[in-house]
gemmi code that builds the backbone of each chain (N, CA, C; Angstrom):
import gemmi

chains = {
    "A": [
        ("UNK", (-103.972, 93.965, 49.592), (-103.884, 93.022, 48.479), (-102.756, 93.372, 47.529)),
        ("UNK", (-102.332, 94.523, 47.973), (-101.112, 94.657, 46.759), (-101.330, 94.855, 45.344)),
        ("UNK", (-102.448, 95.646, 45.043), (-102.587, 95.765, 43.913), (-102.184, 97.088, 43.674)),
        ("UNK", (-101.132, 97.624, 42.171), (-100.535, 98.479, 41.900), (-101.524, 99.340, 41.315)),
        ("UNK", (-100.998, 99.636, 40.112), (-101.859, 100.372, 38.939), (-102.918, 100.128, 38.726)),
        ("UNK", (-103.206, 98.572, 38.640), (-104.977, 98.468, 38.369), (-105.434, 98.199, 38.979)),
        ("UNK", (-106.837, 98.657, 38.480), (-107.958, 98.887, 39.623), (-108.312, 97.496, 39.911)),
        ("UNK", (-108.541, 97.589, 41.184), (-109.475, 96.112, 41.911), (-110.961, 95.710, 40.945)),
        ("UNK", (-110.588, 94.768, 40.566), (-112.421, 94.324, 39.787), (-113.111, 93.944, 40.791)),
        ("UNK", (-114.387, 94.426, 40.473), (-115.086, 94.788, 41.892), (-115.842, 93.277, 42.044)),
        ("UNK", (-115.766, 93.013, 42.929), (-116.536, 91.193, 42.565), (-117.890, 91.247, 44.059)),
        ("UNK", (-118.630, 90.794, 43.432), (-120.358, 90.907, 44.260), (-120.138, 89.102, 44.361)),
        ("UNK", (-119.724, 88.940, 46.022), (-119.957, 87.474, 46.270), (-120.995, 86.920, 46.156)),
        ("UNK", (-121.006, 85.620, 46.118), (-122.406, 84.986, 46.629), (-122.970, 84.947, 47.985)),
        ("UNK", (-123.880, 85.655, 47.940), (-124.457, 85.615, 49.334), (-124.534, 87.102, 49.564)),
        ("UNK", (-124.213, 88.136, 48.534), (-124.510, 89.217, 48.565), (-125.329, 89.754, 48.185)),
        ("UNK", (-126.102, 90.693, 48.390), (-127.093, 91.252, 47.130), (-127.184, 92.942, 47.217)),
        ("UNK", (-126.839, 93.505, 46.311), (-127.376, 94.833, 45.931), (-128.572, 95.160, 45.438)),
        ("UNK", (-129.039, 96.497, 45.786), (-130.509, 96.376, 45.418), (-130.198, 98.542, 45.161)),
        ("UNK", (-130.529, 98.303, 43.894), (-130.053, 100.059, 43.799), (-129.338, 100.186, 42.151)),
        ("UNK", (-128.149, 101.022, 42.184), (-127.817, 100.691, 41.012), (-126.012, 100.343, 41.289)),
        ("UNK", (-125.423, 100.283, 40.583), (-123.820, 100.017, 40.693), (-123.418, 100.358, 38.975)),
        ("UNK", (-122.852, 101.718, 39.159), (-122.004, 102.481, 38.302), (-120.558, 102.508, 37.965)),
        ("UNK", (-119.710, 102.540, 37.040), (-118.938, 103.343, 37.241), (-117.571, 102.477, 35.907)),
        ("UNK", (-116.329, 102.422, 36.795), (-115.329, 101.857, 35.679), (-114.645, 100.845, 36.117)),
        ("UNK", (-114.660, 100.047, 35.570), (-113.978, 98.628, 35.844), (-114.720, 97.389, 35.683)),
        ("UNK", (-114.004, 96.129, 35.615), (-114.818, 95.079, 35.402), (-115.070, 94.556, 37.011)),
        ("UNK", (-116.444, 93.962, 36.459), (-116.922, 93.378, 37.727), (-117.920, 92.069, 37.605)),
        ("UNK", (-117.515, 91.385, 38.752), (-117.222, 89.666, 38.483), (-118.847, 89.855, 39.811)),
        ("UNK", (-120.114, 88.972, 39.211), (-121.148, 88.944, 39.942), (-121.561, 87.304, 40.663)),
        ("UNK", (-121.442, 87.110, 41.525), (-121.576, 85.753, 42.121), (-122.782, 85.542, 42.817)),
        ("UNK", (-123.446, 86.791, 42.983), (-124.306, 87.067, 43.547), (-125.282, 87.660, 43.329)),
        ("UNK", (-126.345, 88.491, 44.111), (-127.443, 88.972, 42.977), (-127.434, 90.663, 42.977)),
        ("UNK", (-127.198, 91.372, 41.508), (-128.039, 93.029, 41.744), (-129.454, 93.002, 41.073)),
        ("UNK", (-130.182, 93.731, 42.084), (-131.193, 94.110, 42.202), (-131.525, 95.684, 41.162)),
        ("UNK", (-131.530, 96.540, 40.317), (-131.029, 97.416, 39.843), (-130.528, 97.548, 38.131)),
        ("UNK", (-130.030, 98.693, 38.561), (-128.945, 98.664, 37.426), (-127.392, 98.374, 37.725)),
        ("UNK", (-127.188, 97.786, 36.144), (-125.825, 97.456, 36.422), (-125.059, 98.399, 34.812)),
        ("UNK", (-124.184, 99.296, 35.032), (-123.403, 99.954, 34.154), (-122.133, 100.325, 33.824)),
        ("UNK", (-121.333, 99.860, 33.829), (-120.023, 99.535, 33.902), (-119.154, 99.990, 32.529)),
        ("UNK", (-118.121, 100.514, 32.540), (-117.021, 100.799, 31.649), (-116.477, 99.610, 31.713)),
        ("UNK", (-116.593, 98.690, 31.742), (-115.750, 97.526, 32.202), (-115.835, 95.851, 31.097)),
        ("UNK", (-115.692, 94.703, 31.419), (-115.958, 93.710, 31.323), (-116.836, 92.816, 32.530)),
        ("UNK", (-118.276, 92.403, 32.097), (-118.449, 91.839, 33.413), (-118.985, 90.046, 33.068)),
        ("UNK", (-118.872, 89.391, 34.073), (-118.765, 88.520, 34.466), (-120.362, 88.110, 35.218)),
        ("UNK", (-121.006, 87.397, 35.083), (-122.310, 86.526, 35.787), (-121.881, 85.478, 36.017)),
        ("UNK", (-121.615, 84.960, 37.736), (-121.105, 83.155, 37.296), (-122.110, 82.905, 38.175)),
        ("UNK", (-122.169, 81.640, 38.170), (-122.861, 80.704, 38.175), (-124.307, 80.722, 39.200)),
        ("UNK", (-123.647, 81.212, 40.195), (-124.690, 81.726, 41.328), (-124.770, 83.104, 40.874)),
        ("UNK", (-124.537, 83.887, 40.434), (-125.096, 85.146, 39.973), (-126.308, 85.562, 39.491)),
        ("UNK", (-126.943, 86.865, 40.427), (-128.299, 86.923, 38.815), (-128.177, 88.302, 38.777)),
        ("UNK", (-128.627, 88.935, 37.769), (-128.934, 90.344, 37.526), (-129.807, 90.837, 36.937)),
        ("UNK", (-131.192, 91.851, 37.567), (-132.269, 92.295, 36.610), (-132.275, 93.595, 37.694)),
        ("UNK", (-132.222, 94.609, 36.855), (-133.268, 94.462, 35.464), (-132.100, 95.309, 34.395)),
        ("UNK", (-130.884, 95.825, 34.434), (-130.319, 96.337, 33.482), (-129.118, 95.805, 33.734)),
        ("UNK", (-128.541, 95.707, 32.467), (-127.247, 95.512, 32.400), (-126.623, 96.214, 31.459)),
        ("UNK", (-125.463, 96.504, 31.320), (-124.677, 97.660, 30.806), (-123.499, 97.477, 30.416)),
        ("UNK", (-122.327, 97.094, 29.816), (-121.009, 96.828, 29.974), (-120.447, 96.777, 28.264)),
        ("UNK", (-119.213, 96.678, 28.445), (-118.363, 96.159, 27.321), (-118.192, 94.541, 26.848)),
        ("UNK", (-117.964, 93.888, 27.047), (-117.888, 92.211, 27.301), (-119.036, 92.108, 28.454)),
        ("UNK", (-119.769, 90.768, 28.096), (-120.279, 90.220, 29.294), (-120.112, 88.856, 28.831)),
        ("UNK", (-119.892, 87.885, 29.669), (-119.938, 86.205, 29.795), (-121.034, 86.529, 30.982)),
        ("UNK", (-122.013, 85.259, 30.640), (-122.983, 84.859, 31.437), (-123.140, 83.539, 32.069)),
        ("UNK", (-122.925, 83.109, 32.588), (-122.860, 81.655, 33.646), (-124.224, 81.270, 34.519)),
        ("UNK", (-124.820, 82.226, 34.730), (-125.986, 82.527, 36.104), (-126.934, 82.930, 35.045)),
        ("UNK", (-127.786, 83.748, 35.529), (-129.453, 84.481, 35.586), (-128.991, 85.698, 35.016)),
        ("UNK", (-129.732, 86.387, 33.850), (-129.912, 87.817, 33.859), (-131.396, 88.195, 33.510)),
        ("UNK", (-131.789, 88.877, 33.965), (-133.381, 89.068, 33.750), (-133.594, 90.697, 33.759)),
        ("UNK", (-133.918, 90.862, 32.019), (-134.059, 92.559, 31.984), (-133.366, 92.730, 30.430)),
        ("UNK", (-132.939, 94.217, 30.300), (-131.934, 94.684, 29.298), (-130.754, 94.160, 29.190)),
        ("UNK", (-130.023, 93.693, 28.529), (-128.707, 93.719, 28.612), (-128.433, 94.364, 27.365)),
        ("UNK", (-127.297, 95.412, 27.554), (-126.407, 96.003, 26.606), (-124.722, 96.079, 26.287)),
        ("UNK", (-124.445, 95.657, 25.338), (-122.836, 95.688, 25.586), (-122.184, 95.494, 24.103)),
        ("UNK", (-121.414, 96.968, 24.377), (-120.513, 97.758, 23.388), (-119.909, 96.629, 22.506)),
        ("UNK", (-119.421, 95.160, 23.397), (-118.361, 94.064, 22.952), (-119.536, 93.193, 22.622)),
        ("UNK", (-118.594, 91.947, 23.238), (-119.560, 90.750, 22.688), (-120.163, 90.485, 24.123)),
        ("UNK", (-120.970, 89.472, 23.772), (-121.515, 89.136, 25.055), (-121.582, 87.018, 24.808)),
        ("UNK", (-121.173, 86.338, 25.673), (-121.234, 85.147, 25.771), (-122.188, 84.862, 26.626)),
        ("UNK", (-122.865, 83.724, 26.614), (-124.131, 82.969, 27.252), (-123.801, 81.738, 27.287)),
        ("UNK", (-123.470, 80.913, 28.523), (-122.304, 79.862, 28.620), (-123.204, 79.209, 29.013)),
        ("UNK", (-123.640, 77.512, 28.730), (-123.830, 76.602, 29.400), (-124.306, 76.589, 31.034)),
        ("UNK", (-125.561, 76.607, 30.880), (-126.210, 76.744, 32.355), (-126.745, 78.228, 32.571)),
        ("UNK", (-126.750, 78.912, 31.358), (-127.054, 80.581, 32.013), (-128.613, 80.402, 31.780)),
        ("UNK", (-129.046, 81.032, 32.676), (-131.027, 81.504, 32.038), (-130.677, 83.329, 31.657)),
        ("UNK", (-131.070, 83.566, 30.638), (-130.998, 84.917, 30.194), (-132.418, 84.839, 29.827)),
        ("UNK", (-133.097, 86.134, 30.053), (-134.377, 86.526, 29.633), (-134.492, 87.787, 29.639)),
        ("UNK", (-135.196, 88.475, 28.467), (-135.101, 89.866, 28.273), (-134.752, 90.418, 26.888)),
        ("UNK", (-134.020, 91.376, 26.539), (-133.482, 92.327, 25.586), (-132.206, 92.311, 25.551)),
        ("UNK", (-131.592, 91.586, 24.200), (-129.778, 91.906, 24.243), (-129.677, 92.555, 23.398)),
        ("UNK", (-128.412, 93.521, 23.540), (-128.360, 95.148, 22.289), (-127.272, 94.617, 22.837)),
        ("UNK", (-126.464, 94.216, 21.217), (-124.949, 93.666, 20.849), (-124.154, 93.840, 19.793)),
        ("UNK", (-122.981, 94.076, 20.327), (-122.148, 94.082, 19.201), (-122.031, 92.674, 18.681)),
        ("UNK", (-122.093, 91.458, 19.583), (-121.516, 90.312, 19.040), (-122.604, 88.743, 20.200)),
        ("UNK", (-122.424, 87.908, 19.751), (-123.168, 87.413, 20.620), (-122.848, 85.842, 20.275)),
        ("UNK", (-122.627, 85.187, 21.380), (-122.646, 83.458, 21.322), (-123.483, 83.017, 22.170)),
        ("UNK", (-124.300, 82.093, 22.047), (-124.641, 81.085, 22.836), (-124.536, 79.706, 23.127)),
        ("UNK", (-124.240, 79.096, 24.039), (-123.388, 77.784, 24.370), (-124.500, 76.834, 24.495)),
        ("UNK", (-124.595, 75.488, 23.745), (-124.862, 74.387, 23.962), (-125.203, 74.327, 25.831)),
        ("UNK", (-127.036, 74.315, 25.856), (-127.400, 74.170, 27.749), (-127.693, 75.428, 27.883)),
        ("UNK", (-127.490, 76.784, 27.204), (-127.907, 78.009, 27.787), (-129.370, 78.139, 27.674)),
        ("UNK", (-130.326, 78.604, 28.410), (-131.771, 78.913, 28.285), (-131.617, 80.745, 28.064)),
        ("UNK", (-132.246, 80.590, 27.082), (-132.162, 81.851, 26.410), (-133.437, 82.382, 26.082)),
        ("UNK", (-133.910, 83.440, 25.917), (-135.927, 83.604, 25.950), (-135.642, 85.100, 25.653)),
        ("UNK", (-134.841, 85.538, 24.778), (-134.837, 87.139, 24.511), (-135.224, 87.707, 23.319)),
        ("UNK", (-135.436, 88.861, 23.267), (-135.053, 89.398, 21.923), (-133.574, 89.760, 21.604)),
        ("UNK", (-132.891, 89.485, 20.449), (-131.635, 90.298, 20.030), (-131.480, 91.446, 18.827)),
        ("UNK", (-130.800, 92.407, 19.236), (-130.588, 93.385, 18.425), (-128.894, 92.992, 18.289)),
        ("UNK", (-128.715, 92.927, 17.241), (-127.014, 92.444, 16.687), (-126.954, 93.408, 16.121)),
        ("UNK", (-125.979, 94.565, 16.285), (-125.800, 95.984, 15.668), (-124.447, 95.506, 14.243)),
        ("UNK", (-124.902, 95.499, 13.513), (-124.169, 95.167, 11.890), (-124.419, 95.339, 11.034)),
        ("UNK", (-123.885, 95.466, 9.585), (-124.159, 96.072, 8.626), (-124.466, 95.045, 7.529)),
        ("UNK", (-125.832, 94.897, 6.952), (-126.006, 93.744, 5.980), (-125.545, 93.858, 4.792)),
        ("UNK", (-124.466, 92.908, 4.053), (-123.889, 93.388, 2.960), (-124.690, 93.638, 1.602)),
        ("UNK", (-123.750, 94.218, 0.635), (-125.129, 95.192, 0.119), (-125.894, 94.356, -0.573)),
        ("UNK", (-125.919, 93.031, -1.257), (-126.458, 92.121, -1.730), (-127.950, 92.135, -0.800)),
        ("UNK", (-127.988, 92.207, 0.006), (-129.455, 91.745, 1.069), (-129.724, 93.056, 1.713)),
        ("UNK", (-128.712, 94.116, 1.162), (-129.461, 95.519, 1.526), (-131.526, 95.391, 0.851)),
        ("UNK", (-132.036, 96.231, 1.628), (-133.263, 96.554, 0.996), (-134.381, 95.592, 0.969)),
        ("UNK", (-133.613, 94.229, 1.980), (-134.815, 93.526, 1.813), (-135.634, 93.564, 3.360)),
        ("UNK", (-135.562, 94.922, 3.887), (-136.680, 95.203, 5.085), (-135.534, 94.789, 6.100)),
        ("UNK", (-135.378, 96.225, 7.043), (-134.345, 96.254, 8.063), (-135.220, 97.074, 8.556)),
    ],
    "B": [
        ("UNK", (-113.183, 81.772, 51.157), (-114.508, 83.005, 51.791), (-114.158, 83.980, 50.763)),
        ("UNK", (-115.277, 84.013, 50.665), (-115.545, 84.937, 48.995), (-116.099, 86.192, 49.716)),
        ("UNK", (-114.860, 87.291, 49.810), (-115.609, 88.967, 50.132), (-115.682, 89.420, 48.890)),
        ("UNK", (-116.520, 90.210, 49.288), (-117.240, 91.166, 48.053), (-116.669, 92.343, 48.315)),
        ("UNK", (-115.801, 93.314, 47.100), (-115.314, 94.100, 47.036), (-115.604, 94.788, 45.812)),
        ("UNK", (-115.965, 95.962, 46.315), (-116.021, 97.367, 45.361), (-114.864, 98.082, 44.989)),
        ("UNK", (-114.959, 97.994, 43.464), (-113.331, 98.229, 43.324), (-113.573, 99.909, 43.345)),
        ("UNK", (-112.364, 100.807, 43.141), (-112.498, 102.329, 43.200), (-113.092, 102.979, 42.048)),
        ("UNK", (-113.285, 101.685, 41.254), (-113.903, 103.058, 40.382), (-115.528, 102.979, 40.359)),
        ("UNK", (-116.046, 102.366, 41.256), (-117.234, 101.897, 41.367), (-118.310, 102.793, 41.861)),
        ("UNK", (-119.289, 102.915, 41.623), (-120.494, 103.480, 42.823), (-121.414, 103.179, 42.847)),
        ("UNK", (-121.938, 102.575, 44.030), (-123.091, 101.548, 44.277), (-124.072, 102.904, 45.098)),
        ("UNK", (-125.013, 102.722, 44.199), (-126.031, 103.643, 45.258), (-127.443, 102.741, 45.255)),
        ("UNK", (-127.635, 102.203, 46.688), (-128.718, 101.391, 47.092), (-128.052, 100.656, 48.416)),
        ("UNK", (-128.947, 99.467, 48.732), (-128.440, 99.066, 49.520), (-127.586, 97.413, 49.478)),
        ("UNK", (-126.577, 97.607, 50.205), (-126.064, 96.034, 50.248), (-125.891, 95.429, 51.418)),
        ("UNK", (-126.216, 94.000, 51.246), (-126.233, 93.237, 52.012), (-125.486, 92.189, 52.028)),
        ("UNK", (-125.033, 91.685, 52.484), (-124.001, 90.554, 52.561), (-123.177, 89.372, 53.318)),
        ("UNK", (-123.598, 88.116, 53.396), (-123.261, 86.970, 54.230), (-121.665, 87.116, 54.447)),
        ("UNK", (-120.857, 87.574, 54.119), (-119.613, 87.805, 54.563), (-118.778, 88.785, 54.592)),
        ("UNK", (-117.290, 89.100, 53.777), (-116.477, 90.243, 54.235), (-117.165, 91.500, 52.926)),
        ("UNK", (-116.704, 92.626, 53.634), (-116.705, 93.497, 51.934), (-115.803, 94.291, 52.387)),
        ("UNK", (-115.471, 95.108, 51.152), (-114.198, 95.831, 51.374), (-114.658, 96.649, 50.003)),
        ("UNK", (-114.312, 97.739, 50.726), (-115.597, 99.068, 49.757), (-113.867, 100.005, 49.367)),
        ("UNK", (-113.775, 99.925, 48.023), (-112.410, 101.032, 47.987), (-112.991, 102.076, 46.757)),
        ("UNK", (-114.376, 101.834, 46.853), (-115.375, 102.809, 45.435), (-116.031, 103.915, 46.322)),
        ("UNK", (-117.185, 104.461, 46.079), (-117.875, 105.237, 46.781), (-119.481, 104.215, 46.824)),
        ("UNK", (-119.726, 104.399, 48.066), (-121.509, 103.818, 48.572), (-122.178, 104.912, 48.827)),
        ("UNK", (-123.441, 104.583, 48.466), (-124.815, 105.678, 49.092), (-125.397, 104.853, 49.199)),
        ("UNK", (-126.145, 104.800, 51.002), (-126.954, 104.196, 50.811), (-126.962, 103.303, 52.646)),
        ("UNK", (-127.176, 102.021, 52.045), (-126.622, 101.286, 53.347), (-126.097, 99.912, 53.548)),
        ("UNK", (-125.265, 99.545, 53.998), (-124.485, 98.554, 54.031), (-124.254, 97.918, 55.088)),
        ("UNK", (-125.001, 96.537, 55.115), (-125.469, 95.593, 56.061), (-124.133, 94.404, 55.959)),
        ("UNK", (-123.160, 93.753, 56.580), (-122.248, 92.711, 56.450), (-122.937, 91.633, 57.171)),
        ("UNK", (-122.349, 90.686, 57.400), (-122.191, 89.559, 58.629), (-121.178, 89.182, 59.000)),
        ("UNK", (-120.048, 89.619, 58.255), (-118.746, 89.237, 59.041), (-118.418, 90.899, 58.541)),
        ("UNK", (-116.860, 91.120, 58.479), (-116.144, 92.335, 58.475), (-116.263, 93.013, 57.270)),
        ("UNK", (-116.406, 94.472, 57.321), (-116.621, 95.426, 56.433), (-114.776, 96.342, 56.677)),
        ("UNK", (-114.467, 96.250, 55.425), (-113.069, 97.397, 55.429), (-113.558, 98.061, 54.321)),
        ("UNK", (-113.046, 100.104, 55.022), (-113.505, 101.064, 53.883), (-111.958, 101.295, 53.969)),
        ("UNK", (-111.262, 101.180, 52.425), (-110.435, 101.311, 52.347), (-109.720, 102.996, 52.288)),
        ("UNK", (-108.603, 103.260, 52.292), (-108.037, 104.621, 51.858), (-108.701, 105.220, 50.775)),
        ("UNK", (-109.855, 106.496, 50.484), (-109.687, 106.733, 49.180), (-111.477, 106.538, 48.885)),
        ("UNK", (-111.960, 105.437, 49.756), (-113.263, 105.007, 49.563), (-114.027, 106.023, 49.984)),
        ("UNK", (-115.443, 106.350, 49.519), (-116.140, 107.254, 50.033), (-117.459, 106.639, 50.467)),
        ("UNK", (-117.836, 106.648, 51.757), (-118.934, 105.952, 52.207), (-120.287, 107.135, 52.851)),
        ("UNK", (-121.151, 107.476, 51.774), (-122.442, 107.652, 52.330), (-123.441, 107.052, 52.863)),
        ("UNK", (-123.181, 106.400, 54.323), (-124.386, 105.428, 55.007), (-123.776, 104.850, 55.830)),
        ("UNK", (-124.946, 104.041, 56.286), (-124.838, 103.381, 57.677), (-124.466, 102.458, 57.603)),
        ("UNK", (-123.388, 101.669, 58.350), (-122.762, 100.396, 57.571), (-122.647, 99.456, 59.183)),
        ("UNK", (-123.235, 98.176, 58.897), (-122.850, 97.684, 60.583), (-122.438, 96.208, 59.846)),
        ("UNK", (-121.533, 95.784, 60.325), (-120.851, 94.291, 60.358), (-120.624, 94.025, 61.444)),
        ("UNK", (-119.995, 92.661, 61.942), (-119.277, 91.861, 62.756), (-118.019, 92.750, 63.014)),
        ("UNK", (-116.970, 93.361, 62.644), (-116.238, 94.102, 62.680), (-115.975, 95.214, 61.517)),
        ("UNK", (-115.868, 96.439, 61.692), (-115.366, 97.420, 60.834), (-114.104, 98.012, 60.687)),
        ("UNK", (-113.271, 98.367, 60.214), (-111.801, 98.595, 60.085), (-111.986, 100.057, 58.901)),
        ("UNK", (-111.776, 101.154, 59.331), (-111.868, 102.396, 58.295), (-110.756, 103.411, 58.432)),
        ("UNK", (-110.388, 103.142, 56.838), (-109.256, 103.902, 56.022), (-109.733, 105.068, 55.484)),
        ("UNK", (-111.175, 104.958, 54.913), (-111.507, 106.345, 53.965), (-112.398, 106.932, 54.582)),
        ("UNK", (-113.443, 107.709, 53.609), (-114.437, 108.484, 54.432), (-115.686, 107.737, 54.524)),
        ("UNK", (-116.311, 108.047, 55.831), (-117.631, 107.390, 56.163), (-118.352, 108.942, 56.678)),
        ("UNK", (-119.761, 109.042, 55.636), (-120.702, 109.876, 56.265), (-121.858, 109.191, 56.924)),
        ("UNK", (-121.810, 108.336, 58.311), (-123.111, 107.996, 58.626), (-122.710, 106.897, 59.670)),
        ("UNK", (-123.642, 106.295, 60.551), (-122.818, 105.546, 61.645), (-121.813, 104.213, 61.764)),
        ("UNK", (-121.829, 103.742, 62.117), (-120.680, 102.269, 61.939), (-121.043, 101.708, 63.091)),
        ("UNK", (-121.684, 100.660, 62.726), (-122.019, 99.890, 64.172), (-121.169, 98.549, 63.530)),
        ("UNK", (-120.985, 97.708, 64.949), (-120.061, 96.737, 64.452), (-120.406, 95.882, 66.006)),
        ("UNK", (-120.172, 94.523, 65.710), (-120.614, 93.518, 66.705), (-119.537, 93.475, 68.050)),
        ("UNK", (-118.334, 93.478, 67.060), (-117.347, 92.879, 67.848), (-116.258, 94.106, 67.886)),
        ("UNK", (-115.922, 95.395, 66.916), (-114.862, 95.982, 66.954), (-114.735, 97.140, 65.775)),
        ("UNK", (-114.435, 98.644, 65.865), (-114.595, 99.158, 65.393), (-112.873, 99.809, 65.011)),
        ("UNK", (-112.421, 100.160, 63.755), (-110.705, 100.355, 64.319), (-111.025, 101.580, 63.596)),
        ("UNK", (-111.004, 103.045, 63.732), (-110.380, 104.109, 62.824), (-108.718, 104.038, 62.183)),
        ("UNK", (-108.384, 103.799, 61.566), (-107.314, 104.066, 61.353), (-106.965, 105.330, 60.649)),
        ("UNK", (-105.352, 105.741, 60.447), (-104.759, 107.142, 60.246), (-104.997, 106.841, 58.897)),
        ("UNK", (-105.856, 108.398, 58.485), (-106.486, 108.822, 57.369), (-107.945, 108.267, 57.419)),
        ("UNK", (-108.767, 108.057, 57.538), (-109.920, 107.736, 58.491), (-110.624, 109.082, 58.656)),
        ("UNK", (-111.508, 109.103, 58.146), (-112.525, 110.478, 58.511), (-114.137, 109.945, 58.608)),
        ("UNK", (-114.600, 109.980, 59.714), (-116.078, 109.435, 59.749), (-116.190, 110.641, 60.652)),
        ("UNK", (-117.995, 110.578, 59.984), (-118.841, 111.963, 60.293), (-119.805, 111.265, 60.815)),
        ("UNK", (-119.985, 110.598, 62.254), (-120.994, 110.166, 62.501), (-120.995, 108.805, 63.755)),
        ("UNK", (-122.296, 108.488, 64.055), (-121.448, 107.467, 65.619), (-121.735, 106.539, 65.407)),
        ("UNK", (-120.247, 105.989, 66.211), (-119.997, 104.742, 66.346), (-120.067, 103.546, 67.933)),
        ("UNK", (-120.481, 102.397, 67.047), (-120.717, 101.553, 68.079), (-120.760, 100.191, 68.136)),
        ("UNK", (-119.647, 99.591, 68.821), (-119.119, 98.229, 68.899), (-118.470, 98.288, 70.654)),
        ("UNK", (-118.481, 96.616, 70.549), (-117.835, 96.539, 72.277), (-116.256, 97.421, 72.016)),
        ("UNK", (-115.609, 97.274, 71.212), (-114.202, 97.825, 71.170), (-114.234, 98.701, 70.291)),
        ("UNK", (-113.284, 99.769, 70.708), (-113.373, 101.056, 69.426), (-111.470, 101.430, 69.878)),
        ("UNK", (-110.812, 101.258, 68.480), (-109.918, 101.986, 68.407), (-109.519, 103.026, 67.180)),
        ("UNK", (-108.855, 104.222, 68.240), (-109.332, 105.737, 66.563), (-107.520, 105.910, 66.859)),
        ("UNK", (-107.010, 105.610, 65.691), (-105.922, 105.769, 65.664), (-105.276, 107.105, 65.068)),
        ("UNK", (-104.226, 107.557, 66.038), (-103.464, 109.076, 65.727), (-103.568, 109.073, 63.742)),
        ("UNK", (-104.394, 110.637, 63.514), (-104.589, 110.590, 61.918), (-105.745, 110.314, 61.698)),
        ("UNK", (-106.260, 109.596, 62.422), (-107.844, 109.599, 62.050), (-109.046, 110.580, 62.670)),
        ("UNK", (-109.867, 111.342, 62.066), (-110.444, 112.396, 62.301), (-111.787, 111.797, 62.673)),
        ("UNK", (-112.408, 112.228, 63.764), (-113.835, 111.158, 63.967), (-114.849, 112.970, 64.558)),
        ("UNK", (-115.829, 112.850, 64.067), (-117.241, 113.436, 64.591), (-117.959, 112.694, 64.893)),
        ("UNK", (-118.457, 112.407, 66.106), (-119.808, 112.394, 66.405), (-120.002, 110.960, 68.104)),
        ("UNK", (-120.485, 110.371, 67.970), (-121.198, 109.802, 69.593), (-120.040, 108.636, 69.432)),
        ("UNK", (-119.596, 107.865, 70.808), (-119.444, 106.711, 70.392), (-119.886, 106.243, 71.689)),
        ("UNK", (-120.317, 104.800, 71.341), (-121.536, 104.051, 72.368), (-120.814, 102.479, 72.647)),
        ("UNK", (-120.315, 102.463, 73.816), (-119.566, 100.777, 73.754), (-120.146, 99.935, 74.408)),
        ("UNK", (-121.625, 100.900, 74.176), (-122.497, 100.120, 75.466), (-122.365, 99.589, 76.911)),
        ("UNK", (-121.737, 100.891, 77.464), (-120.836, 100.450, 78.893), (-121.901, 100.661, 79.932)),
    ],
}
model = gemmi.Model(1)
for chain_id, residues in chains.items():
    chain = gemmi.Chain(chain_id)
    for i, (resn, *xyz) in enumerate(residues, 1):
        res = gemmi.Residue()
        res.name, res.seqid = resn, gemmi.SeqId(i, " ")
        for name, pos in zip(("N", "CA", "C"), xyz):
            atom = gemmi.Atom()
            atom.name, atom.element = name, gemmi.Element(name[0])
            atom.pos, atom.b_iso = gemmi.Position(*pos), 0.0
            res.add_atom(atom)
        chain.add_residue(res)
    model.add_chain(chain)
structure = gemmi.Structure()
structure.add_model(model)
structure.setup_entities()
């Protein structure tokens, strides 16, 4: 493929499935389903046929597909039109799109300015 | 045709399965089922048993390689373990241990 310096983003087709965990560094694009954990140094990607439970792990995530479980991520995380997310999101940042089915708890890691400090955090 | 590829900095420990190509250039534990062609690239580290439609191996494989149609070692190629497809080619550079079965 001719790829130089950067690393290949690891992409889980559709019609694949992992069942275990998948570690490590780089972004990775899911079309398909993990079974597991998912933990990544990376940016990752859920499209459309994608699902993932029970952990998720990353820097950025956009969601398109299914996640069912934890999700955690350092960045933001997007929830696009057509995603089912269910579970736990621990975020730096978070959108959800007009059509997303959403059924979680969120933890939004931020600092309440001091005006609304003290009123129960 | 959408292959599924493990990029190098990856490590999948469990098992995968998969309706078409993969191309593993991370490290696997575990086992790895294709339906069409599996390539372990230069560099990749493969703990397990991996059988596709065809296999083509650049990096290391600890465990057998069965393959439908064709098995290629290529130079730099180190598998610890047997192999078995109607065709097997182990090309000068590639280091192989263990059975190979062409079902003759």
């Amino acid at each position: 493929m001719g790829d130089e310096a950067a690393v290949q983003t690891t992409s889980i087709a559709s019609g694949t499935r992992v069942r275990g965990s998948v570690v490590g560094d780089g972004d990775v694009t899911i079309d398909g389903n993990v079974e597991g954990k998912l933990a990544v140094r990376g940016d990752v990607t859920v499209g459309d046929s994608g699902f993932v439970s029970s952990s998720l792990e990353a820097v950025n995530v956009t969601v398109s597909g299914g996640v069912d479980g934890e999700l955690r991520a350092t960045g933001h995380v997007r929830i696009a039109a057509g995603a089912r997310v269910r579970g736990t999101l621990t975020v730096e940042g978070l959108s959800i799109e007009d059509g997303a089915l959403v059924a979680a708890r969120v933890e939004c890691n931020f600092e309440l300015p001091k005006e609304l400090e003290g009123t129960g955090r | 045709m959408a292959s599924t590829i493990i990029g190098a900095g990856i490590t999948i420990e469990g098992e995968v399965t998969a309706e078409e190509d993969v191309i593993i250039q991370g490290t696997l534990r575990g086992r790895l089922s294709a339906k069409e062609s599996i390539t372990i690239d230069q560099g990749a580290v493969v703990e397990a048993d991996v059988d596709g439609s065809t296999a083509a191996v650049s990096g290391s494989v600890t465990g057998n390689v069965t393959a439908i149609d064709r098995v290629d070692l290529q130079n730099g190629a180190r598998v610890v373990g047997n192999i078995k497809a109607a065709r097997i080619t182990i090309a000068d550079g590639a280091q192989f241990k263990g059975h190979v079965d062409m079902d003759v």
